[in-house]
Backbone as a printed PyTorch tensor [residue, N CA C, xyz], in Angstrom:
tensor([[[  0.8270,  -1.1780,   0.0000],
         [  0.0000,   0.0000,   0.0000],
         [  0.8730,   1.2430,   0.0000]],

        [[  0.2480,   2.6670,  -0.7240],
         [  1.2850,   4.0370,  -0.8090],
         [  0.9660,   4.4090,   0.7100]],

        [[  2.1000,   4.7820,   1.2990],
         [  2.6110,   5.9390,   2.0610],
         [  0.8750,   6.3990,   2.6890]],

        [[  0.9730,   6.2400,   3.7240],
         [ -0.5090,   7.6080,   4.2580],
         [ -0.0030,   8.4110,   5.6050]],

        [[ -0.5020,   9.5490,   5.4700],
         [ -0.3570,  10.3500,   6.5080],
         [ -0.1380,   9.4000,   8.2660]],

        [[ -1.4150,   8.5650,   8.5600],
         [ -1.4070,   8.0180,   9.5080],
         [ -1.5560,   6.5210,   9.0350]],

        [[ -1.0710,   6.0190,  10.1280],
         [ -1.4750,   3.9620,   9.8380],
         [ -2.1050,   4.0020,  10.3930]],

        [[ -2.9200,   2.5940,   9.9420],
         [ -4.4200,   1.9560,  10.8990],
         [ -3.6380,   2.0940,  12.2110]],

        [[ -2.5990,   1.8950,  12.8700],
         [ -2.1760,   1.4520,  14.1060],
         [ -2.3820,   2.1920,  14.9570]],

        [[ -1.8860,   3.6640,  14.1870],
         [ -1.6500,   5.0760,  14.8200],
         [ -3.3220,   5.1590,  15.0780]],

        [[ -4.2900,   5.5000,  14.0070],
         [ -5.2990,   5.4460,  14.3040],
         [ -6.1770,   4.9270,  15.2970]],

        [[ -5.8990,   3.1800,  15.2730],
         [ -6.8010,   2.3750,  16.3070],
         [ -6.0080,   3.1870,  17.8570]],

        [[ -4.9530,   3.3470,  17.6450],
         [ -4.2360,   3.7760,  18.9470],
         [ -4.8070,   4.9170,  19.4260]],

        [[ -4.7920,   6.6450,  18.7170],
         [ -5.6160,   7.5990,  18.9280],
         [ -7.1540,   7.1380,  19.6150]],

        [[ -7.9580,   6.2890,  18.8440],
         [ -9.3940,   5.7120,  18.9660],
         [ -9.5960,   5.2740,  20.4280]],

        [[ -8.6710,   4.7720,  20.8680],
         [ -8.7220,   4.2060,  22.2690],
         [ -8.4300,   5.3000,  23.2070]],

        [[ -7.2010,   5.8860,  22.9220],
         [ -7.3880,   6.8530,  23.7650],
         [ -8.0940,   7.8660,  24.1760]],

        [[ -8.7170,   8.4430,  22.8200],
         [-10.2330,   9.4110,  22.8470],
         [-11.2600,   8.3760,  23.6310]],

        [[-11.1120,   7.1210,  23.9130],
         [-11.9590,   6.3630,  24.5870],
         [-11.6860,   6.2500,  25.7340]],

        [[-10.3670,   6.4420,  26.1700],
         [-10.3210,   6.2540,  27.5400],
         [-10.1020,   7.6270,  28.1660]],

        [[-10.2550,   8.7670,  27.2180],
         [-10.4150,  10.5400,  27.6650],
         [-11.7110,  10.8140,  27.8570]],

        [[-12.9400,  10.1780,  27.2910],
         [-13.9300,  10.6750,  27.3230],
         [-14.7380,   9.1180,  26.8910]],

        [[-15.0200,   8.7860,  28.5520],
         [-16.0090,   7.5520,  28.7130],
         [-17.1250,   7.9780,  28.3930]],

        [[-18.2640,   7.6510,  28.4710],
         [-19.4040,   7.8050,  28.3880],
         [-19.8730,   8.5180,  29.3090]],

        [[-19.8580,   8.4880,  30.2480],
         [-20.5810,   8.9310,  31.6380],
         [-19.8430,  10.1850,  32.0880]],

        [[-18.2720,  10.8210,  31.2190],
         [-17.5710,  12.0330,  31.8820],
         [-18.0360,  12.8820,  31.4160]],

        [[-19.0460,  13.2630,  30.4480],
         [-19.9570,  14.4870,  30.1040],
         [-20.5360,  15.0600,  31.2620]],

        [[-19.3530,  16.2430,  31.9670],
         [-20.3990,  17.1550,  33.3500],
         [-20.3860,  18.3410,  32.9550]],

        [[-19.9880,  18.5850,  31.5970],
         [-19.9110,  20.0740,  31.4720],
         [-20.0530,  20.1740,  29.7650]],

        [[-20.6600,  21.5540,  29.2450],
         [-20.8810,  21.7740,  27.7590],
         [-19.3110,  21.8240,  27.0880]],

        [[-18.4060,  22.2150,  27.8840],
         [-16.9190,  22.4580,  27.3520],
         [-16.3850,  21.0810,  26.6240]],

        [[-16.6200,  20.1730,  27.9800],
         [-15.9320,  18.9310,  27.6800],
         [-16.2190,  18.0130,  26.8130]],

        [[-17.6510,  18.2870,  26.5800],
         [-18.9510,  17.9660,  25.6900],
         [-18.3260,  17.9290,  24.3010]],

        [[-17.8780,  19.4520,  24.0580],
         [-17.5440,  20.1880,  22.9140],
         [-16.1290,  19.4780,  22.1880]],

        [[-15.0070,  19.3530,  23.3010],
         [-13.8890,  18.9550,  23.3400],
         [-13.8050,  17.6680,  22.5210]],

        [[-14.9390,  16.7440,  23.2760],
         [-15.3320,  15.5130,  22.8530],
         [-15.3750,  15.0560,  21.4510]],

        [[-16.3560,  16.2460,  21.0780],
         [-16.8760,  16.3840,  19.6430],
         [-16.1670,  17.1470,  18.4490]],

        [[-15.2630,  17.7290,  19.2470],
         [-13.8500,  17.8710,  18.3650],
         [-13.0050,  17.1010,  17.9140]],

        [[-12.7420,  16.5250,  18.8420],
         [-11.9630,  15.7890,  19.1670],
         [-12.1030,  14.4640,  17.8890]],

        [[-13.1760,  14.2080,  18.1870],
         [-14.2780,  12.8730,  17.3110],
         [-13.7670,  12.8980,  16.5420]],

        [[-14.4740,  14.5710,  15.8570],
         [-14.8860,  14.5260,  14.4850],
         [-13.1580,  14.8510,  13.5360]],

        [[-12.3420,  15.5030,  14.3360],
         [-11.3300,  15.1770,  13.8390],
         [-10.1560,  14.2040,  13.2940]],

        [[-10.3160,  12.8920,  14.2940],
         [-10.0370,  11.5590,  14.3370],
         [-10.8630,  10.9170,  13.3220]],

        [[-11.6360,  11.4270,  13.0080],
         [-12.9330,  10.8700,  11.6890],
         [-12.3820,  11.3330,  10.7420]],

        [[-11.9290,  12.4670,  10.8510],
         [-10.9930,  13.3010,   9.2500],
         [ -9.8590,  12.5670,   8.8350]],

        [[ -9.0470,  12.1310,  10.1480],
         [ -7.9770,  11.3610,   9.9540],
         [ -8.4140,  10.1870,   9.0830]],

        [[ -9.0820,   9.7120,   9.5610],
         [ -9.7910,   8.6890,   9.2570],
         [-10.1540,   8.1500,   7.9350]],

        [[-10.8600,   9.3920,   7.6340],
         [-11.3300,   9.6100,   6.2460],
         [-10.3950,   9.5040,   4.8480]],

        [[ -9.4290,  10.4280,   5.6150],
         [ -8.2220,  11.0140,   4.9570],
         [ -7.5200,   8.9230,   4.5830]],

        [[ -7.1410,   8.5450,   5.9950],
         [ -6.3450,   7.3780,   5.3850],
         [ -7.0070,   6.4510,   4.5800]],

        [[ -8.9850,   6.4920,   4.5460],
         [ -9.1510,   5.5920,   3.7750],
         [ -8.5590,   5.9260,   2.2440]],

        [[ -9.3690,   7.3690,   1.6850],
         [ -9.3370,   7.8770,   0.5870],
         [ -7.5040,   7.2680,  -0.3430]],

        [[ -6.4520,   7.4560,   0.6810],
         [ -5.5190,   7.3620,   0.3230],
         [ -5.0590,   5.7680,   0.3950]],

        [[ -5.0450,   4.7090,   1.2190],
         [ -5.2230,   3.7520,   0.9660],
         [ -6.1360,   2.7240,  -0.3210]],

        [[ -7.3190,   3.6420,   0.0800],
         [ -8.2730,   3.1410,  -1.4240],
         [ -7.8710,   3.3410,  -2.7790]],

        [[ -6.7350,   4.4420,  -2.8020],
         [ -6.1250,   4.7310,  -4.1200],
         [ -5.0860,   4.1890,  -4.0080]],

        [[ -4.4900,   3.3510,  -2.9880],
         [ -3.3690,   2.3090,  -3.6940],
         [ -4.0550,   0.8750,  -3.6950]],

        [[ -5.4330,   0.7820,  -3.5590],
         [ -5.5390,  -0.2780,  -4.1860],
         [ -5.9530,  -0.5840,  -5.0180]],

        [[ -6.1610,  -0.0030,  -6.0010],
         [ -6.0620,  -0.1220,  -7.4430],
         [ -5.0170,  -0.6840,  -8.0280]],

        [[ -4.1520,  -0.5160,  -7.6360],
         [ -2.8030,  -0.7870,  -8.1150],
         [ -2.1790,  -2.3020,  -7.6570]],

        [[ -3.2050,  -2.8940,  -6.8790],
         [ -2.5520,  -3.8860,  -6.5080],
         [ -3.4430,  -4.9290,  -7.0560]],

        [[ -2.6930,  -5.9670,  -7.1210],
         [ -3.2220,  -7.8420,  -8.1970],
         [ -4.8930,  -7.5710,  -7.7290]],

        [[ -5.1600,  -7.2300,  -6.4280],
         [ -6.2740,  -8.4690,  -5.7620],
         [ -7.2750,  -7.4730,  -5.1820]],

        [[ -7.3350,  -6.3560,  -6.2510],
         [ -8.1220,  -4.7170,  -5.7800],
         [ -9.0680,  -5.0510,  -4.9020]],

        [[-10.2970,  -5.7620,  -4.8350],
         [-11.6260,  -6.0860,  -4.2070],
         [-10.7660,  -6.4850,  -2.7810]],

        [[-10.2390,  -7.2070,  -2.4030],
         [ -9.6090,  -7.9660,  -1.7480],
         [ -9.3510,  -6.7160,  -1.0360]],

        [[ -8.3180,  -6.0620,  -1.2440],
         [ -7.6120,  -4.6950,  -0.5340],
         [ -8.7130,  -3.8810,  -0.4460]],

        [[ -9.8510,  -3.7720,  -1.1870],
         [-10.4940,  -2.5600,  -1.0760],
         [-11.6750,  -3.1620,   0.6970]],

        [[-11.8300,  -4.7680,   0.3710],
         [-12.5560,  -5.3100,   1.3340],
         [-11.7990,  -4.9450,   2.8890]],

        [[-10.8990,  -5.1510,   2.7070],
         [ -9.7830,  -4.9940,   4.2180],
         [-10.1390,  -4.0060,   4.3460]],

        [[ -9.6360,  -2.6100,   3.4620],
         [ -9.4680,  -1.7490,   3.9750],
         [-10.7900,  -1.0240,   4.6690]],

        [[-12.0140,  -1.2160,   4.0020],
         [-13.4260,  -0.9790,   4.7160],
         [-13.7500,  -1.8390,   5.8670]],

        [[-13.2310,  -2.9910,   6.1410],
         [-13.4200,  -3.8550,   7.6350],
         [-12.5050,  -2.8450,   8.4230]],

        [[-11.0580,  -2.3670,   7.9460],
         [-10.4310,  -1.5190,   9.3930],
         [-11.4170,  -0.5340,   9.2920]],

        [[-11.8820,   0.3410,   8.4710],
         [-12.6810,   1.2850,   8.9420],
         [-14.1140,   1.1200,   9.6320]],

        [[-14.5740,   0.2760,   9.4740],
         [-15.1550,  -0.3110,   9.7970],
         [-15.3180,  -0.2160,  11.8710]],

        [[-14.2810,  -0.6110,  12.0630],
         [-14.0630,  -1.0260,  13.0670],
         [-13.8470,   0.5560,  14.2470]],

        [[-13.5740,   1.4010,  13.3260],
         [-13.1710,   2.7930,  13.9730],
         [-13.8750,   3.3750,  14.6050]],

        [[-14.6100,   3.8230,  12.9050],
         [-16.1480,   5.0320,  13.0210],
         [-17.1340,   4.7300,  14.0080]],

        [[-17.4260,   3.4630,  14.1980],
         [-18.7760,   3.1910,  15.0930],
         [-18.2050,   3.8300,  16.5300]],

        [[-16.8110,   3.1070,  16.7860],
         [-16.2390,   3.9700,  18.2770],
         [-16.3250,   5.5720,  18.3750]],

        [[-15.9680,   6.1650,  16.9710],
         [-15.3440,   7.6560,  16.8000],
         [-17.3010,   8.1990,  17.1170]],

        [[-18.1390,   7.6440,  16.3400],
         [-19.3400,   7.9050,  16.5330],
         [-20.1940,   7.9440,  17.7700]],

        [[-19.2240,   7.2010,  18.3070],
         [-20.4070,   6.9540,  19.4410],
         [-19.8090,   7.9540,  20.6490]],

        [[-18.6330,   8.4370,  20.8850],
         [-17.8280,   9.6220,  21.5210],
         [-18.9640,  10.7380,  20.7420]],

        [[-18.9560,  10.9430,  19.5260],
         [-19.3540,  12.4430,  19.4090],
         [-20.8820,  12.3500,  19.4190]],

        [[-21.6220,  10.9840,  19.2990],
         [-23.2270,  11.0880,  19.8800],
         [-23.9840,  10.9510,  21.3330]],

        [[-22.6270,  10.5170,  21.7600],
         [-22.5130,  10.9110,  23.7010],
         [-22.8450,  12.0620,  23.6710]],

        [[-21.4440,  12.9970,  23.0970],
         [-21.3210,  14.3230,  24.1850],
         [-22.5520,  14.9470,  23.2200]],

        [[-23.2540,  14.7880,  21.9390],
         [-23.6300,  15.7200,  21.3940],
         [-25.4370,  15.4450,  22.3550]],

        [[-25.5580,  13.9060,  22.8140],
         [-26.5520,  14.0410,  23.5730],
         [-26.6850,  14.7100,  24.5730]],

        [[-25.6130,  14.7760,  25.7420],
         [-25.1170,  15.6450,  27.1350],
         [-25.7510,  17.0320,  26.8520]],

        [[-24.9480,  17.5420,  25.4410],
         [-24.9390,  18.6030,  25.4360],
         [-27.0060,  19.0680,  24.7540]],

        [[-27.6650,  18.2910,  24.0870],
         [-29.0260,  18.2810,  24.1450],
         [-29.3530,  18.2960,  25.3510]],

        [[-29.0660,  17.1710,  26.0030],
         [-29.9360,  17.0690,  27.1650],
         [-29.7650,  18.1160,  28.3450]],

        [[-28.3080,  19.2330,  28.4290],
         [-28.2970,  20.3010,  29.0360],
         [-29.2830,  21.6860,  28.7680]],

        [[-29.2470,  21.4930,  27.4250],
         [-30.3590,  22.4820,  26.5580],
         [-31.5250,  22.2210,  27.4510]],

        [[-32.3290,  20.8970,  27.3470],
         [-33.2950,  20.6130,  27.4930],
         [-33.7010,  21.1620,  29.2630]],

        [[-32.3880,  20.6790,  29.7100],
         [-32.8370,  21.1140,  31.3390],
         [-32.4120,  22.6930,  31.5240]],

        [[-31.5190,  23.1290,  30.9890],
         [-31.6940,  24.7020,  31.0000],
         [-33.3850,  25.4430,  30.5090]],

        [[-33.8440,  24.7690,  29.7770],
         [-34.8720,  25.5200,  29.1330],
         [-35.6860,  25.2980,  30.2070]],

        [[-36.1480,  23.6990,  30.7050],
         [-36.9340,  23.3850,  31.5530],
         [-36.7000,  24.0570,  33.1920]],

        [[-35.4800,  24.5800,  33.4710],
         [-35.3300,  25.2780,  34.8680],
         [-36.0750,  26.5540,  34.1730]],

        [[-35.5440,  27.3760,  33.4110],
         [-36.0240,  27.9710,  32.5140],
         [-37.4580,  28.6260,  33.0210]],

        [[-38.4510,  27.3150,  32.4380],
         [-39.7470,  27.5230,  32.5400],
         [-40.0210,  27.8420,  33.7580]],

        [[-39.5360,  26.7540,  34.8010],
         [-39.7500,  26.6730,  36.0090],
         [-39.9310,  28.2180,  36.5690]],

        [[-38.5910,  29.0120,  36.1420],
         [-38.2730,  30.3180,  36.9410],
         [-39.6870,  31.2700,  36.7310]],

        [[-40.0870,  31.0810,  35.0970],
         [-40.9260,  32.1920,  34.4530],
         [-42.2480,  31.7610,  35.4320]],

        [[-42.4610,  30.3550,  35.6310],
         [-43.8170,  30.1960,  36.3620],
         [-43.5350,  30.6060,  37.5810]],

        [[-42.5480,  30.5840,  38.1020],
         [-42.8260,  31.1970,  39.8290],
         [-42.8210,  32.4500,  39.8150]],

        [[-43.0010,  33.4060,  38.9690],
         [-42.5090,  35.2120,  38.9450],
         [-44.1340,  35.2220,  39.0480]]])
């Protein structure tokens, strides 16, 4: 395969660690929320980036389907993790909306 910015290795490696920075349950604040979802969606770019460039060296090789199959099982294996970090915090950060609005109401009915 040509040269890519990052290897699957580097990648799966990043993936875990955005997993073990931001569990599920450490959403206590909109910042970290945010961080989260930066964080994600950037590791998704990476991501993106090594398929695009991997997928164009396999063209070039005997057993294209073959390479093109691998290379969508590693991705495969990423996105659902990278996804599920940025549909955590992007819920946290709904569900803060939701209770800001709802204290919210609360205040306007007791005036």
């Amino acid at each position: 395969m040509a040269w890519s910015s990052d290897s699957f290795d580097d990648l799966k490696m990043a993936t875990s660690e955005l997993k073990r920075k931001y569990p599920e349950v450490s959403f206590v604040s909109s910042l970290i929320a945010d961080g989260a979802i930066d964080d994600s969606v950037r590791l998704q770019g990476r991501l993106a980036q090594w398929f695009v460039e991997n997928e164009a060296s396999c063209y070039g090789a005997f057993f294209v389907n073959s390479c093109l199959q691998d290379i969508k099982s590693k991705r495969r294996q990423l996105l659902p993790e990278l996804k599920q970090i940025e549909f955590a915090a992007k819920d946290f950060k709904r569900q803060s909306r939701v209770f800001s609005g709802d204290q919210k109401s609360v205040l306007d009915q007791m005036k």
